[in-house]
C-alpha positions in Angstrom: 127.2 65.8 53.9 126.3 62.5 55.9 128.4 59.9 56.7 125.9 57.8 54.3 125.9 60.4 51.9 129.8 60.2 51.4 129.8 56.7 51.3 127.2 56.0 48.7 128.3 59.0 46.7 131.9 56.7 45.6 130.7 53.5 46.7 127.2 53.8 44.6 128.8 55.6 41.1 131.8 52.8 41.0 129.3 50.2 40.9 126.8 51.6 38.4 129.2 53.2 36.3 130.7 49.3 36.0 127.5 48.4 35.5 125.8 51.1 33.1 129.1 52.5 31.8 127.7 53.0 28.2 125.4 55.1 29.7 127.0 58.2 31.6 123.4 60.4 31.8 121.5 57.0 33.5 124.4 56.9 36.0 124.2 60.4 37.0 120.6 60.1 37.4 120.5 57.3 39.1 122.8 59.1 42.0 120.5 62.1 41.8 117.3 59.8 41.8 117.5 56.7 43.8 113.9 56.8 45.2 112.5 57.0 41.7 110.5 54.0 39.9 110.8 55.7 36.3 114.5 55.9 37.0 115.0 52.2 38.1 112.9 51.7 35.1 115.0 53.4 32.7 118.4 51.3 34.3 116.6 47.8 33.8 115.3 48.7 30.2 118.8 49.9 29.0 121.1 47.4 30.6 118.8 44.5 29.5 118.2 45.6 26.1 119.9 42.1 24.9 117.4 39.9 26.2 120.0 36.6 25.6 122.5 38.7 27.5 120.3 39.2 30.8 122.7 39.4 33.8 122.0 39.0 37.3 122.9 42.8 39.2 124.4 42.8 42.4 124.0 45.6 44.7 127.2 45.4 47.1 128.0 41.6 46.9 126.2 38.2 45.9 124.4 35.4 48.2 127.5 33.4 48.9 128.9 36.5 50.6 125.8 36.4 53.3 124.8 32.9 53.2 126.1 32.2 56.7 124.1 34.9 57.9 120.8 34.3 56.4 120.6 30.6 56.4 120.5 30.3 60.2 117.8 32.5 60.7 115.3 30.4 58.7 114.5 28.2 61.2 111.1 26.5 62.6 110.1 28.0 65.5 107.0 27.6 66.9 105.3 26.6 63.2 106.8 23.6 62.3 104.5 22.3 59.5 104.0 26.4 57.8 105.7 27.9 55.4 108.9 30.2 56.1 108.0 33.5 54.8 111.0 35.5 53.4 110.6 39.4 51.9 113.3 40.2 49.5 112.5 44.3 49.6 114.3 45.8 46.5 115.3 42.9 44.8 115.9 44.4 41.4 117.5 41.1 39.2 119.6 40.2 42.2 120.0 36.7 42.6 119.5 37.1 46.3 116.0 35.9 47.0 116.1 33.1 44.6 119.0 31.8 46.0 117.8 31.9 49.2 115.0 29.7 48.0 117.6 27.3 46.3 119.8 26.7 49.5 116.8 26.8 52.4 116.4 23.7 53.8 112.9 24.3 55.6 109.8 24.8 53.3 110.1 28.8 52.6 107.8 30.8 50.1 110.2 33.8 49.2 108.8 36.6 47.6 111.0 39.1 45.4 109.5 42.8 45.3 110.5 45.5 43.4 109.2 49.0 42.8 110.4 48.5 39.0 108.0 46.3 37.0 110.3 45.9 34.6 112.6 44.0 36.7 109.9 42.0 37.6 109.2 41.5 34.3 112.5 40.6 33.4 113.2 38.0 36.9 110.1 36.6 35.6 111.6 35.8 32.6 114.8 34.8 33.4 113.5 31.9 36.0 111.3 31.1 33.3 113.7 30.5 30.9 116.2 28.8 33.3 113.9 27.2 36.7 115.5 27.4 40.2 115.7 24.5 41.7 114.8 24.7 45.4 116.8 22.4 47.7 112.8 21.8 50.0 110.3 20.7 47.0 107.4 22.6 49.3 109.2 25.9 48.7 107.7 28.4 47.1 109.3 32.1 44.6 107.1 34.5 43.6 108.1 38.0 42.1 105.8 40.9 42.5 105.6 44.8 41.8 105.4 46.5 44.9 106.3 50.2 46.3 108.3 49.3 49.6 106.6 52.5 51.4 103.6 50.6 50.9 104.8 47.4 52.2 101.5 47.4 54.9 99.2 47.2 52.2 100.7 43.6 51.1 101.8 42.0 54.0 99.8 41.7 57.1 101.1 42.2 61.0 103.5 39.9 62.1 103.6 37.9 58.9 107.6 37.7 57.9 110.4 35.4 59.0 112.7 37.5 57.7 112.7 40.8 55.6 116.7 40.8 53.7 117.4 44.6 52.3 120.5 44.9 50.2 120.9 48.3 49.5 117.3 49.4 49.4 117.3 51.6 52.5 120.7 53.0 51.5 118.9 54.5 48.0 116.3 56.3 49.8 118.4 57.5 52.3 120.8 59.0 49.3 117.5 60.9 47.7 116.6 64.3 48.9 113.2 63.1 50.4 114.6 59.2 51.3 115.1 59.7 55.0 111.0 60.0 56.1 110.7 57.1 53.5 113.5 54.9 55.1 112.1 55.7 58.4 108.2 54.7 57.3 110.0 51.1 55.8 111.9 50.5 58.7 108.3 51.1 61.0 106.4 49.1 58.6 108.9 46.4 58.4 109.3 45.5 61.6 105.4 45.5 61.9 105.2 42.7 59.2 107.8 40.2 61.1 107.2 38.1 63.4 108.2 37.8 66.9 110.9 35.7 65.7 111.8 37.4 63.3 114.5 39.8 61.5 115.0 42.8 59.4 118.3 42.5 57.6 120.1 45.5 56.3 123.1 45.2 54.3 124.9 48.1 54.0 128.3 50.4 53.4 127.3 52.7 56.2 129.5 53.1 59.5 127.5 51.7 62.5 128.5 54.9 63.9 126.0 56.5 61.7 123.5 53.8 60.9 123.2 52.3 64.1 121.7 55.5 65.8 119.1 56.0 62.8 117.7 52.7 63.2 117.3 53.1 67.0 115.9 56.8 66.3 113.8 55.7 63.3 112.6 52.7 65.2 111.1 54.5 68.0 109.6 57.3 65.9 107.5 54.8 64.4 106.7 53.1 67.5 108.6 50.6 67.5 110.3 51.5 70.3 112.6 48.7 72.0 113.3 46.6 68.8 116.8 45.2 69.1 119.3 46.3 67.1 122.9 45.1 66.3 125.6 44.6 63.7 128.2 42.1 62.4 130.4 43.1 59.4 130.2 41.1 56.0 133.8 41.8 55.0 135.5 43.9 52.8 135.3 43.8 48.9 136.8 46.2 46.4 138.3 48.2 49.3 134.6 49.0 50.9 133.6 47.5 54.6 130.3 46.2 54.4 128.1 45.5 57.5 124.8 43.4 58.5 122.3 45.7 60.4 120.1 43.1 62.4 117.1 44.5 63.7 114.0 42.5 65.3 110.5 43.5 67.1 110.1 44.6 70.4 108.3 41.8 72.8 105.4 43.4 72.7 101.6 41.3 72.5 101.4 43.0 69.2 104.4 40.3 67.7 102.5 37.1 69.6 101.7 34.5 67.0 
């Protein structure tokens, strides 16, 4: 068993048994299934069935937690009249990537994607029904369906500020066949950002573990030479979390 593997295996079933304890049989196949849409289907159906009850679900921790080390990356650059563009990859009914568009003070257009379309559905609603005010009045949120293995077929080459993953990567590499699919999201991912860009990974894992799989995984899909590096977020409920930074090679292909 993986380092990852150990970690998700108590870290992962403390928060969705919180989370979905009603529901023993959805937490265990959650565990078994992380990968899955119908399964991330199933969660948001039967933990939203009270519509006027809709909570926000936090994989890990909330915004306030990584604030400090978003923020500063959303900066101008070398466009200062465009749009920020922000990728919220996984964003279930996190309040991440709405937050982010609350608290940016450039002019960012954040989209929220998830493989579910019924937490799309249900963001959708719940923004809706309660607008977020964003702190630029040029900002832009959007939430969309999308598969993050297909990520290439909605954003373009070198198209992202900044790509924010809280616990999407981790899920795939819990499933039995998540590893080649973390490694294809990690390749296409650091295709879509910029030059100036980041990939942010937020995660339980040791950097003992993780930080060797992002420079393997990296260079297997040619990325090779995309920086990688770490700070740690903190501890909460007894678990060390980390911030796994990871931007494109200088290469002509990241040239905007």
């Amino acid at each position: 068993m993986s380092a990852l593997t150990k970690s998700l295996s108590s870290s992962c079933r403390r928060i969705l048994a919180a989370w979905a304890r009603p529901h023993s049989s959805l937490t265990t196949e959650l565990i078994q299934n992380m990968d899955k849409k119908a399964t991330w289907d199933r969660f948001y159906t039967e933990t939203n069935s009270d519509a006027s009850a809709f909570k926000n679900f936090e994989w890990f921790f909330g915004f306030a937690s990584v604030r400090d080390l978003i923020l500063p990356l959303l900066r101008t650059g070398s466009r200062p009249d465009a749009l920020l563009r922000v990728l919220d990859l996984g964003c279930g009914t996190s309040a991440l990537g709405p937050s982010i568009y609350a608290h940016c003070p450039l002019p960012v257009r954040v989209t929220c994607a998830d493989i579910s379309p019924v937490a799309v559905r249900l963001m959708r609603e719940h923004v809706g029904a309660k607008p977020v005010r964003p702190l630029n009045s040029s900002s832009q949120l959007e939430f969309v369906e999308l598969d993050c293995t297909q990520l290439d077929g909605r954003c373009g080459p070198a198209s992202l500020d900044l790509i924010v993953d809280k616990g999407t990567t981790d899920a795939l590499l819990r499933s039995p066949e998540g590893r080649g699919k973390a490694d294809l999201v990690l390749g296409q991912c650091v295709k879509a950002l910029r030059s100036s860009g980041s990939l942010l990974q937020f995660s339980d894992e040791d950097p003992d573990a993780r930080l060797p799989w992002l420079e393997a995984a990296a260079r297997d899909q040619g990325a090779a030479g995309a920086r990688v590096g770490v700070q740690e977020v903190g501890e909460l409920r007894g678990v060390s979390y980390y911030c796994y930074q990871v931007t494109p090679p200088p290469t002509d292909d990241h040239n905007e």
